[in-house]
BAFI-3210 file (N, C-alpha, C; in Angstrom, 3 decimals, decimal comma, padded with zeros to 6 digits):
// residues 257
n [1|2|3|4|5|6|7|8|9|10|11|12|13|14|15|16|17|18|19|20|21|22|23|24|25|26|27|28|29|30|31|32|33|34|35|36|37|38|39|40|41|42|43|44|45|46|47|48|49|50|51|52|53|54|55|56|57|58|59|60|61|62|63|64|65|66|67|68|69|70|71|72|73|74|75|76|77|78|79|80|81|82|83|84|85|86|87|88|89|90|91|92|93|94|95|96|97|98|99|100|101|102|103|104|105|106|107|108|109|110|111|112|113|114|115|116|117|118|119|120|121|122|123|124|125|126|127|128|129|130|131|132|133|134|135|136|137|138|139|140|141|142|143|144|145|146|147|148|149|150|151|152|153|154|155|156|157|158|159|160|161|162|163|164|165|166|167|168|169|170|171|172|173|174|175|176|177|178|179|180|181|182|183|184|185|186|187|188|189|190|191|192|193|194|195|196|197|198|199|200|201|202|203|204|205|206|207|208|209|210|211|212|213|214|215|216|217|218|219|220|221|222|223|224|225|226|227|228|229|230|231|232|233|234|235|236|237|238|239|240|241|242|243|244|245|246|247|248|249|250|251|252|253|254|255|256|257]
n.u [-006,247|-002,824|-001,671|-000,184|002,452|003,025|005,299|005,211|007,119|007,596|004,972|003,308|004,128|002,614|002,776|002,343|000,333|-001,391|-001,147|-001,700|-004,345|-005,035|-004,733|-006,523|-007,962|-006,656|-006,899|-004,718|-003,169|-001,737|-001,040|001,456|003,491|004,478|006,652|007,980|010,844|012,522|011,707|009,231|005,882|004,118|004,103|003,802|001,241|-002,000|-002,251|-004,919|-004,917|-002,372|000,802|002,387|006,047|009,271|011,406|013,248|014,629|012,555|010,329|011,931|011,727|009,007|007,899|007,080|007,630|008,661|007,511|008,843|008,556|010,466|012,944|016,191|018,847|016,955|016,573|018,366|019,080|017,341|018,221|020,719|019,901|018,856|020,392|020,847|018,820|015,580|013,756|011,765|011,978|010,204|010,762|010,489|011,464|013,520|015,211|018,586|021,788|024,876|026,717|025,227|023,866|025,613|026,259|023,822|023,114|025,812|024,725|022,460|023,253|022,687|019,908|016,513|014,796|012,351|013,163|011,861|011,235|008,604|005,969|003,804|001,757|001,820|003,899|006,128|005,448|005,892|008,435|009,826|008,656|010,060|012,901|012,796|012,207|014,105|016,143|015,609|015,311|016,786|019,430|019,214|017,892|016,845|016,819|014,109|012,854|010,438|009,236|006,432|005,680|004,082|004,263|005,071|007,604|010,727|013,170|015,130|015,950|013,123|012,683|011,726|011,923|014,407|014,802|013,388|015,153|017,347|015,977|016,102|018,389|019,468|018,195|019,962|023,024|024,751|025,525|023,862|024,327|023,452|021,205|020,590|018,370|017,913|019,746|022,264|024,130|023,687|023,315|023,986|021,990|023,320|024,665|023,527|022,754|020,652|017,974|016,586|013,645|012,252|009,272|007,217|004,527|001,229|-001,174|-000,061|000,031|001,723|003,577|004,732|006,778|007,634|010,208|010,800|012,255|013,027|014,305|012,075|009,576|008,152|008,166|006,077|005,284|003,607|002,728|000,556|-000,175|-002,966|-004,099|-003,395|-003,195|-002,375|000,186|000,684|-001,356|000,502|002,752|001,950|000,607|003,125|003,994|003,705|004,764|007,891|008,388|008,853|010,916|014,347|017,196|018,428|018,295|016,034|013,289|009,951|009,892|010,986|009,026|006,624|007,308]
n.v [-014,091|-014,777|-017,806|-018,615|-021,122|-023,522|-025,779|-028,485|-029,766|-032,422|-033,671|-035,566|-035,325|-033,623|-030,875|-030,665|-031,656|-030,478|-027,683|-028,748|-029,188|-026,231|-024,589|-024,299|-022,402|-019,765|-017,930|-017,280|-019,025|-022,337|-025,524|-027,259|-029,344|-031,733|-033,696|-036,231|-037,979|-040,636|-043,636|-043,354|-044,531|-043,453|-042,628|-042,072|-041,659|-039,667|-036,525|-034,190|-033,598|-033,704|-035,695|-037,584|-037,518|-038,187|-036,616|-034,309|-032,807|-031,943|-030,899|-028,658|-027,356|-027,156|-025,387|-021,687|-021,083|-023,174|-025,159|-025,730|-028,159|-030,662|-032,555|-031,742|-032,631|-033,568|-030,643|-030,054|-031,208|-029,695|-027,349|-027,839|-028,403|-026,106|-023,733|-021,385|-020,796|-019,443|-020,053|-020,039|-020,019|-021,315|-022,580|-024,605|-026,030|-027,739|-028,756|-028,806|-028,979|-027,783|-028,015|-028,841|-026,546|-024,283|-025,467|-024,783|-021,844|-021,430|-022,306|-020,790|-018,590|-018,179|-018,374|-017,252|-016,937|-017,276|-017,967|-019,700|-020,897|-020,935|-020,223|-018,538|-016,069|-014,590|-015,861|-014,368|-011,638|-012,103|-012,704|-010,013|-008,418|-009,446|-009,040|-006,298|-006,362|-007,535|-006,046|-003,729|-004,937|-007,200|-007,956|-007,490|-009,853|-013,875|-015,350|-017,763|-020,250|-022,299|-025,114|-026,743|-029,875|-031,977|-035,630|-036,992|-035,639|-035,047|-033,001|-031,104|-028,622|-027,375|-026,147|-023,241|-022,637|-022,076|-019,891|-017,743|-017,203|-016,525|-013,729|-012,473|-012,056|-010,621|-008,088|-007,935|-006,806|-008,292|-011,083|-013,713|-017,231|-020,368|-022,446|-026,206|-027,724|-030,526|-031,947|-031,333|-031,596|-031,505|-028,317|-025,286|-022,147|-019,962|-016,722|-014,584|-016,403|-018,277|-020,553|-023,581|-025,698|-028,593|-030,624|-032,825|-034,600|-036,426|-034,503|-032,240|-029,306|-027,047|-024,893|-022,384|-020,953|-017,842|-016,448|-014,141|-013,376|-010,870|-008,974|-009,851|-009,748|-011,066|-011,276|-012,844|-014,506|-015,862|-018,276|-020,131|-022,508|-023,400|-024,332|-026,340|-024,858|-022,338|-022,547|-023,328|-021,144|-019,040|-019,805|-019,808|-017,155|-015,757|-016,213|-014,511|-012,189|-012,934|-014,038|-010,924|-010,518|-010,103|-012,049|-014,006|-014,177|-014,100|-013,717|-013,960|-012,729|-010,092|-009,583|-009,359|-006,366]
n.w [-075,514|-074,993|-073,531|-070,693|-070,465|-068,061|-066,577|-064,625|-061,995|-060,747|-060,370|-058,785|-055,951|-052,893|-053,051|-055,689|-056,791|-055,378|-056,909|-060,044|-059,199|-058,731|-060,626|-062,903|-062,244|-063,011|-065,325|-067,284|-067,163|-068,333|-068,154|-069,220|-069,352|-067,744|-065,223|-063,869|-061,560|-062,630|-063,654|-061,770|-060,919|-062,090|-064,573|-067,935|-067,554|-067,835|-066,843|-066,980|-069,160|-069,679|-069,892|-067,812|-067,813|-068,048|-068,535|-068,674|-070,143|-072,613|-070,394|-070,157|-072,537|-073,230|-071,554|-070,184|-067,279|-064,827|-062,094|-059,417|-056,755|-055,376|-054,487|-053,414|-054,861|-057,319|-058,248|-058,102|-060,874|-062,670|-062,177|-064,087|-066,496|-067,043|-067,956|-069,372|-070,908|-071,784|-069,775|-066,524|-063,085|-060,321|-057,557|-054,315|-052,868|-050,425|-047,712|-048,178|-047,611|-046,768|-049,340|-051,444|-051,347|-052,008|-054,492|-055,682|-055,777|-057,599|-059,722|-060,210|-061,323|-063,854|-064,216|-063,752|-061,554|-059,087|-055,180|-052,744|-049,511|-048,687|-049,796|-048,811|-048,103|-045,896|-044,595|-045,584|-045,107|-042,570|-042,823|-042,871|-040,922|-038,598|-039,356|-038,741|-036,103|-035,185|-035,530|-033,922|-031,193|-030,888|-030,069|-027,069|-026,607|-025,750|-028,773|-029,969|-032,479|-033,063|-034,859|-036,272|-038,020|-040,415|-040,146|-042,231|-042,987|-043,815|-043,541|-041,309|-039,291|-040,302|-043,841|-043,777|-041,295|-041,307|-043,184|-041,595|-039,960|-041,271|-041,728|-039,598|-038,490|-040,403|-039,533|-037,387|-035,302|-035,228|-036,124|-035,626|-034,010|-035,314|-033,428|-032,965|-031,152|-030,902|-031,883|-030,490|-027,459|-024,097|-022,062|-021,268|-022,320|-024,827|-025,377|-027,976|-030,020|-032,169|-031,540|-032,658|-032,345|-032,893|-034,446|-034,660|-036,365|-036,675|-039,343|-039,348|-041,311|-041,005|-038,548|-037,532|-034,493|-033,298|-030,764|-028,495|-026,202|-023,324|-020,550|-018,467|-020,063|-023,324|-026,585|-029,241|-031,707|-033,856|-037,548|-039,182|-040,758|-042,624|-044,934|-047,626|-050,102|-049,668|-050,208|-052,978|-054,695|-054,188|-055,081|-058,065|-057,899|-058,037|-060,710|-063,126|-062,015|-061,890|-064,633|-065,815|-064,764|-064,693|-065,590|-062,158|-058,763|-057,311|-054,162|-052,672|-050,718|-052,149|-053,720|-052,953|-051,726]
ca.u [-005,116|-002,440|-001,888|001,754|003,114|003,774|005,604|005,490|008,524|007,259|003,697|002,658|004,189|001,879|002,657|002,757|-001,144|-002,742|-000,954|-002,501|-005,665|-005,657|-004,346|-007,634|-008,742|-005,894|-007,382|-003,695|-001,894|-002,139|-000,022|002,530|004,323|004,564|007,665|008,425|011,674|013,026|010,668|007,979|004,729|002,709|004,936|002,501|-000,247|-002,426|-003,220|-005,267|-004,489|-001,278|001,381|003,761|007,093|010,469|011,985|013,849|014,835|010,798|010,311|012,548|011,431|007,910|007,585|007,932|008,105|008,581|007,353|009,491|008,692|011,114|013,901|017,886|018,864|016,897|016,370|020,108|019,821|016,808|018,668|021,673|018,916|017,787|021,317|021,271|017,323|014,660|012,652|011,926|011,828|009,643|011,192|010,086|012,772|014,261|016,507|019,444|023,019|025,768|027,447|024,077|023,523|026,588|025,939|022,281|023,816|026,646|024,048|021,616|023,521|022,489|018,678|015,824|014,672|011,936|012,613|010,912|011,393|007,815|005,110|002,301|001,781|001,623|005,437|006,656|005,245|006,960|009,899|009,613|008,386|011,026|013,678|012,615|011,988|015,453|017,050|015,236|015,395|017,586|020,648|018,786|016,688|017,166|015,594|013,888|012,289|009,797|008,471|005,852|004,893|003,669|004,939|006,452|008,189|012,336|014,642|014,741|014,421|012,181|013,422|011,118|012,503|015,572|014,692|012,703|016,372|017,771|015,403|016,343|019,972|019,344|018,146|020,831|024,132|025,888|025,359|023,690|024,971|022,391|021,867|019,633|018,733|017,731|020,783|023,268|023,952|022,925|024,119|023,067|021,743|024,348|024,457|024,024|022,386|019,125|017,982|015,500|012,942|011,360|008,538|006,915|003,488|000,019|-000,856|-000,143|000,694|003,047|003,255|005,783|006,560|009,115|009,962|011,796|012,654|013,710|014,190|010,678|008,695|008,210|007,075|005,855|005,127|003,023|002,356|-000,093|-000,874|-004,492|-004,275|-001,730|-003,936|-001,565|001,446|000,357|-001,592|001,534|003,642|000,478|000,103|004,450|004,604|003,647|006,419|008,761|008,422|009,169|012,722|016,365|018,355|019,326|017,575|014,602|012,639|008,633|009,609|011,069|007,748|005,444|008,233]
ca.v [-013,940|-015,695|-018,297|-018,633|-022,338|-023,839|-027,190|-028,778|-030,620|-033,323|-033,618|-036,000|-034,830|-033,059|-029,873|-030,741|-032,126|-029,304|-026,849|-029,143|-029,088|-025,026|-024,191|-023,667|-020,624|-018,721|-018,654|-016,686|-020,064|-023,979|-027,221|-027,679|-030,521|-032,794|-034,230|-036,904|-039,414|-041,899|-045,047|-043,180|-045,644|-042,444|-041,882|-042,253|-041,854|-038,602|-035,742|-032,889|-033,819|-033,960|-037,136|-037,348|-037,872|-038,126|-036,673|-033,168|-031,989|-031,596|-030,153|-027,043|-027,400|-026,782|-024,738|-020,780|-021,529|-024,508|-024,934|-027,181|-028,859|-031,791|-032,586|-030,651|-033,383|-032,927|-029,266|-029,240|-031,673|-029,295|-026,037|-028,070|-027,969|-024,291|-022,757|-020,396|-021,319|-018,586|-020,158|-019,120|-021,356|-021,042|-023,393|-024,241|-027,597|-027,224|-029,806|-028,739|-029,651|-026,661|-028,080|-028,766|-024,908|-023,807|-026,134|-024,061|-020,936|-021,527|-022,789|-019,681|-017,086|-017,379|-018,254|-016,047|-018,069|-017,288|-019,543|-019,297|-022,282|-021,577|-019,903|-017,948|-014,879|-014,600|-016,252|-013,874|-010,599|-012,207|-012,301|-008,419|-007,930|-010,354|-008,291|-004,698|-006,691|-007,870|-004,275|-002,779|-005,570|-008,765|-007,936|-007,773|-010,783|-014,956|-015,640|-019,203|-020,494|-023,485|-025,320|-027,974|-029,972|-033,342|-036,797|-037,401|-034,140|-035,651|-031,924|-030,518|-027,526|-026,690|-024,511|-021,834|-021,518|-021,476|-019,281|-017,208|-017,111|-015,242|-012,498|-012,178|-012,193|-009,296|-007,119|-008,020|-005,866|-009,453|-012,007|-014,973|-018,734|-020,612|-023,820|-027,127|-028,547|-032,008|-032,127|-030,730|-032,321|-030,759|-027,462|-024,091|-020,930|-019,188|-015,489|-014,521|-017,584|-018,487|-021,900|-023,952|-026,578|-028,968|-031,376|-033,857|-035,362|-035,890|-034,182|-030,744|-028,505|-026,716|-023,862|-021,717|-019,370|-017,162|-016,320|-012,600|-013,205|-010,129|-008,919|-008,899|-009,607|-012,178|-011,283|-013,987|-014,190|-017,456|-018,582|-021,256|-023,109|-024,114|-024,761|-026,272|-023,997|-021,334|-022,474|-023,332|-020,206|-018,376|-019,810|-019,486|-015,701|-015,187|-016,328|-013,047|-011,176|-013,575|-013,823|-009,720|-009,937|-010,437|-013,298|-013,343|-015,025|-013,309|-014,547|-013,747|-011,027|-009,108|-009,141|-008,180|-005,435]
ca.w [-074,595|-074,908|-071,963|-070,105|-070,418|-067,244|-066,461|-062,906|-061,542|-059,480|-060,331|-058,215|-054,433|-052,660|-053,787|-057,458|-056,935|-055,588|-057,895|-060,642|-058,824|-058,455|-062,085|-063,331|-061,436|-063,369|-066,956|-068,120|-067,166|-068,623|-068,027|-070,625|-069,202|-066,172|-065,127|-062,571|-061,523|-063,697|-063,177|-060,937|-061,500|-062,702|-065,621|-069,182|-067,065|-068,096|-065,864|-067,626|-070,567|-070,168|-069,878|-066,950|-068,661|-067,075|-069,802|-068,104|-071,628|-072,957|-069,370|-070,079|-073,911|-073,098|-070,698|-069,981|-066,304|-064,477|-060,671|-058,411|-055,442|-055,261|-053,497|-053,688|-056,129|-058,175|-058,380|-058,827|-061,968|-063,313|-063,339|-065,097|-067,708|-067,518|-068,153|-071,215|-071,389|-071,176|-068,748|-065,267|-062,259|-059,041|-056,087|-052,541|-052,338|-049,000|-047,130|-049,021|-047,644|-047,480|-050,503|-052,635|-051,543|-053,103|-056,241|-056,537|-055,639|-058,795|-060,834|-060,500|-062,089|-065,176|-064,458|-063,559|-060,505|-057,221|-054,611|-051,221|-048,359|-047,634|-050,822|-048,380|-048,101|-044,236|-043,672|-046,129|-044,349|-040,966|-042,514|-042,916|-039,466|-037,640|-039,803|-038,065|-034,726|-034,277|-035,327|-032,449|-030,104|-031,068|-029,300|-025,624|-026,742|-026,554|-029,683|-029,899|-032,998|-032,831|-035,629|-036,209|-039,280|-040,437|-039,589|-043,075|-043,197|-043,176|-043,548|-039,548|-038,915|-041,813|-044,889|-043,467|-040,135|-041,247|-043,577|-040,682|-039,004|-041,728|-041,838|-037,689|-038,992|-041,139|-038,972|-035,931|-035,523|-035,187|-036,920|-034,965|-034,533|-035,383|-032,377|-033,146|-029,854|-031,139|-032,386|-029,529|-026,159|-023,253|-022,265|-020,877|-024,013|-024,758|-025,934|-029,507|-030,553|-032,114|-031,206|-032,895|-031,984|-034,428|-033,840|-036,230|-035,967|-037,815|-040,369|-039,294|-042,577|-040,618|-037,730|-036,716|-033,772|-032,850|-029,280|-028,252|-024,620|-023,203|-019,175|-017,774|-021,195|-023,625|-027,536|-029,575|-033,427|-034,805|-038,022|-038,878|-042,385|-042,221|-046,066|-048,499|-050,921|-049,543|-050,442|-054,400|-055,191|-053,919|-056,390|-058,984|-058,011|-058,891|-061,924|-063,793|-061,625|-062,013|-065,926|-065,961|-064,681|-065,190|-064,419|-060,801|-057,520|-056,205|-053,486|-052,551|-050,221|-052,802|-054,682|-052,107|-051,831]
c.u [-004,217|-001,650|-000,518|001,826|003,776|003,918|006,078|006,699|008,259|005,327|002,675|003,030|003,124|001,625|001,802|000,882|-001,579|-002,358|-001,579|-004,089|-006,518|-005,502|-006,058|-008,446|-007,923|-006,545|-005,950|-003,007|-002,355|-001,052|000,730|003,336|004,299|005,668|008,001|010,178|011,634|012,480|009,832|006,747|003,727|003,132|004,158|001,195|-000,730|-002,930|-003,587|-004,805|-003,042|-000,197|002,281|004,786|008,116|011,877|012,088|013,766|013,141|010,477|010,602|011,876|009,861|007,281|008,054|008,226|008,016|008,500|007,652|009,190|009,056|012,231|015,482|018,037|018,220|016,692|017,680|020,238|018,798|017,596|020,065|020,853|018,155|019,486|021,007|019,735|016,958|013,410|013,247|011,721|011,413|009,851|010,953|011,231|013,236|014,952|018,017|020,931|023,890|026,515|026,209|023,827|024,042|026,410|024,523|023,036|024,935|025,203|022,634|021,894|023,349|021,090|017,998|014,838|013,729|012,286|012,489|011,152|009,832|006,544|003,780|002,726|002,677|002,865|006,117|006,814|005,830|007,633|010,317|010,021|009,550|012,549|013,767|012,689|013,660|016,384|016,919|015,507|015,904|018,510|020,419|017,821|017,738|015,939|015,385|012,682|011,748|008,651|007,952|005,318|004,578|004,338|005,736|007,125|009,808|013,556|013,712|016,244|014,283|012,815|012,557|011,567|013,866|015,807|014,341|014,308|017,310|017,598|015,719|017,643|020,704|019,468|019,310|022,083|025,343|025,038|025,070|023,771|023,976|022,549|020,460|019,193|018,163|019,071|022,250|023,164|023,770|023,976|023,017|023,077|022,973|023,696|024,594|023,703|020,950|018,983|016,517|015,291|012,414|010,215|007,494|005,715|002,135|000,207|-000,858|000,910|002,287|002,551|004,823|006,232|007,718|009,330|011,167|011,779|013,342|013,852|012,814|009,591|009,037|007,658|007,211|005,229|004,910|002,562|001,663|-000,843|-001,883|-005,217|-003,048|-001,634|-002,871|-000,116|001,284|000,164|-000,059|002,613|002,898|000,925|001,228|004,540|004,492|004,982|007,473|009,051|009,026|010,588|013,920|016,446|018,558|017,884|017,129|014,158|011,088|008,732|009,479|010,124|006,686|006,061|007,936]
c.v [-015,176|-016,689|-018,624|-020,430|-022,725|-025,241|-027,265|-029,946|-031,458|-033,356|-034,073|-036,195|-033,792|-031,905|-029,390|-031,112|-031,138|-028,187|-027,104|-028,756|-027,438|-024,571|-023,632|-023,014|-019,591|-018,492|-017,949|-018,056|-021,564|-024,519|-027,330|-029,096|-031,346|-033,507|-034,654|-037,637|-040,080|-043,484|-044,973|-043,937|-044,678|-042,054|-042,860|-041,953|-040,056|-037,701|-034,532|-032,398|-033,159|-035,252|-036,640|-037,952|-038,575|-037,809|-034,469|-031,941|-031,615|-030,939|-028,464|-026,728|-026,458|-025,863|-023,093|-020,680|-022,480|-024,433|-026,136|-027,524|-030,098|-032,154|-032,041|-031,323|-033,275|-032,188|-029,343|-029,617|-030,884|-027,950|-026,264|-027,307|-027,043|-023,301|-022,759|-020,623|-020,002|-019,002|-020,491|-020,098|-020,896|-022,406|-023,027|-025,143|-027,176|-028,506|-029,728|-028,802|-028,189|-026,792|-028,458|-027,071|-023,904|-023,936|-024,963|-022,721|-020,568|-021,524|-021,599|-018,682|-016,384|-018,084|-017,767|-017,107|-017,298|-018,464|-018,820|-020,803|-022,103|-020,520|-019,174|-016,724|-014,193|-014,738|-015,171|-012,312|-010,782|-012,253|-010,971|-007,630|-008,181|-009,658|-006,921|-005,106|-006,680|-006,800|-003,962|-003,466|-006,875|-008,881|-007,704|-008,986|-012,144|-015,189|-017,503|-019,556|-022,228|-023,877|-026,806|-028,762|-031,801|-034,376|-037,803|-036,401|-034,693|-034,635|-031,352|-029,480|-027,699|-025,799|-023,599|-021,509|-021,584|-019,904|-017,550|-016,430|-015,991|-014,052|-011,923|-011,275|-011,173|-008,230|-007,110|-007,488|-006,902|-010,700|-013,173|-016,733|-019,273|-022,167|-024,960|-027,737|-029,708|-032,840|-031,948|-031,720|-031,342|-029,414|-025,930|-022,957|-020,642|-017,958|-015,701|-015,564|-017,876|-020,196|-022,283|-025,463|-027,532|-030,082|-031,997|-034,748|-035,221|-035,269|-033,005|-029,902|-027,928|-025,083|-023,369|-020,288|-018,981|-016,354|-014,829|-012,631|-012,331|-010,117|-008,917|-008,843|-010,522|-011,507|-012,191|-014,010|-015,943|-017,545|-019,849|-021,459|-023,635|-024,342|-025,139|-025,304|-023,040|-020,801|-022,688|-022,141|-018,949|-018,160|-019,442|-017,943|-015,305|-014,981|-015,427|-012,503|-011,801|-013,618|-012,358|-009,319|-010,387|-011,646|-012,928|-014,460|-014,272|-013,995|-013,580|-012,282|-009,662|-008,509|-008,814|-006,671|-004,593]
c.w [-074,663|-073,503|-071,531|-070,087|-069,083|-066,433|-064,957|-062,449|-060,253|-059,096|-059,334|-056,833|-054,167|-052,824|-055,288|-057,544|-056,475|-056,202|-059,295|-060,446|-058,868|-060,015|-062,904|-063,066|-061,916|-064,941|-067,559|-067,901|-067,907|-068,374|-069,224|-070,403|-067,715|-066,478|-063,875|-062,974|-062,380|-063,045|-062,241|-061,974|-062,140|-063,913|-067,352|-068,520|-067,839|-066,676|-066,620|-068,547|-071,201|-069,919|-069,211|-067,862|-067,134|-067,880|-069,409|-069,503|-072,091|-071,898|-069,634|-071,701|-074,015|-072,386|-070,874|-068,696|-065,771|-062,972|-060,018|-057,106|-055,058|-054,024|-053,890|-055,125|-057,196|-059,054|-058,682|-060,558|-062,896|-063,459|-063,779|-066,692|-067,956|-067,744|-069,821|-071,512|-070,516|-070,584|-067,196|-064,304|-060,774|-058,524|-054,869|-052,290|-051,250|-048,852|-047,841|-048,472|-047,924|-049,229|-051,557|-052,349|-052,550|-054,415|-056,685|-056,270|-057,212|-060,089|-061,279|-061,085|-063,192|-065,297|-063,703|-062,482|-058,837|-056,410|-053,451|-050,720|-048,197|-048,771|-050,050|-048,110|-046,521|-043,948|-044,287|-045,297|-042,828|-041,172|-042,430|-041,633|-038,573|-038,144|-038,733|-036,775|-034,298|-034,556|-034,007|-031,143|-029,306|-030,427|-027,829|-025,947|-026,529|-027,213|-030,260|-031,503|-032,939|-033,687|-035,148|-037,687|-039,084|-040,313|-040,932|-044,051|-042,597|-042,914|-041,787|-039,196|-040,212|-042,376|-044,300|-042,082|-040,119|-042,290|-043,034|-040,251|-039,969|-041,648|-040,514|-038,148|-039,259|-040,371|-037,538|-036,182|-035,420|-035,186|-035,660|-034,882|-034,449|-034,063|-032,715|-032,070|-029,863|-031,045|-031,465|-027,997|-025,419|-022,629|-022,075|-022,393|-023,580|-025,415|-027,579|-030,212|-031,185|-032,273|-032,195|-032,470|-032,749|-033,568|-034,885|-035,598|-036,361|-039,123|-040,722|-040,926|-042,353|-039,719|-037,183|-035,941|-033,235|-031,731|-029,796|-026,898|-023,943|-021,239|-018,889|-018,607|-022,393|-025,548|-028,339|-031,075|-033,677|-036,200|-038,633|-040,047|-042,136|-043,481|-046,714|-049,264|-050,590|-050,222|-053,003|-055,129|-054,666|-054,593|-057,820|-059,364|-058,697|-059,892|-063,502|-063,509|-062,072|-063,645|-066,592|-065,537|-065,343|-064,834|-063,544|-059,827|-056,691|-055,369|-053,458|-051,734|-051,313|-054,106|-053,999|-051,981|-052,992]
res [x|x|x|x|x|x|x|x|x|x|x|x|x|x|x|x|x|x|x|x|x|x|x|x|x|x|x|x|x|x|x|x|x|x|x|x|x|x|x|x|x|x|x|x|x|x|x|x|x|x|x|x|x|x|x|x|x|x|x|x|x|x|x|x|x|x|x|x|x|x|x|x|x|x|x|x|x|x|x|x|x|x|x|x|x|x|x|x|x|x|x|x|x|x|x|x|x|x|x|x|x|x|x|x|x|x|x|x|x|x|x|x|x|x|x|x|x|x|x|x|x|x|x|x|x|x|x|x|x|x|x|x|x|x|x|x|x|x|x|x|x|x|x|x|x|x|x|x|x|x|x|x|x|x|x|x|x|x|x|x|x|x|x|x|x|x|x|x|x|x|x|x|x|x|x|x|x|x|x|x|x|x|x|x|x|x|x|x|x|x|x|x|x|x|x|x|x|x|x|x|x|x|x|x|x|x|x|x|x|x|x|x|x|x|x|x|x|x|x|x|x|x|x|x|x|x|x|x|x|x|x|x|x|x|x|x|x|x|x|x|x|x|x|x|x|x|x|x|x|x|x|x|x|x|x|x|x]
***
């Protein structure tokens, strides 16, 4: 059998290590490349017999997909280096900036690209749910989202509950303003709004719950990482599907789908 080639983009963030670490429970996949920053201290070093580089070009060279968990920057400067290239790119990167959005947004059109804010199974199927919820019941609701993650976790809210906020979005007959209340001065809800919470501390993976406050009744939707393992094998499990399509920008739903 022959084994799929796949190069990690940021080997040594916490992602990038236990995707290393799980890789060998797939026997269809191997390591083709490792690629950190320009003067990260791990760069010649060997991991599993392979050599962190920092060398982008050999990255796309070697690889048939490449799995990112870095930061906007530079996810933007890796799919410079996947245009017109047949390889496939699974991204979680979050913190991304309206105008770095745009830039990835431009820059996806001509590569074949999952990205997910958040790689588990579990957030994926709530975005589903939280879709059908707010058809039926978003427009008598205030809807409150409230995340939690670890204490050197710097984008707020989290790519997944903003991500979460879309799927609301979807299903709502008007479009909701999104409100930060870290970020806002003080000030009564308003209608039509979804608010979020953030909260930073330890070394919680990450949890997030989503409030439906209606007249007289309250429903409540939690999710709760109690492995990173989740988020790795998630990208792991894609990279079959992802290899089988077109160009264009899929996300995880649309493969449990």
């Amino acid at each position: 059998m022959k084994k799929i080639n796949v190069g990690i983009f940021g080997p040594e963030g916490r992602m990038g290590k236990d995707i290393i670490s799980r890789i060998k429970d797939y026997k269809n996949l191997k390591i083709s490349a490792l690629c950190e920053r320009k003067n990260h201290p791990s760069i010649g070093r060997k991991v599993n017999d392979c050599t962190i580089t920092d060398d982008v070009k050999k990255l796309v060279e070697c690889s048939d997909v490449i799995i990112d968990f870095s930061i906007p920057e530079a996810t933007l400067k890796l799919l410079q280096a996947l245009q017109n290239k047949k390889v496939c790119l699974i991204t979680g990167t979050t913190g991304y900036s309206k105008r770095d959005e745009r830039s990835f947004l431009e820059l996806s059109k001509k590569t074949t690209i999952l990205r997910s804010f958040n790689m588990s199974i579990g957030i994926n199927l709530l975005k589903s749910i939280l879709k059908s919820c707010s058809k039926k019941i978003g427009k008598n609701s205030d809807i409150e989202i409230v995340e939690i993650h670890h204490n050197k976790k710097k984008d707020l809210p989290s790519g997944t509950a903003l991500s979460l906020a879309d799927s609301i979005n979807e299903g709502l007959e008007q479009k909701a303003k999104l409100y930060y209340r870290e970020k806002s001065p003080d000030r009564k809800r308003k209608k039509n709004e979804i608010g979020f919470s953030s909260i930073r501390g330890g070394e919680i993976i990450g949890t997030h719950t989503i409030f439906f406050f209606m007249d007289g009744e309250k429903i409540e939707f939690t999710h709760t990482a109690l492995d990173r393992k989740i988020f790795s094998c998630g990208a792991l499990d894609s990279i079959e599907w992802i290899l089988s399509k077109k160009p264009g920008l899929y996300s995880l739903v649309d493969m449990l789908s």
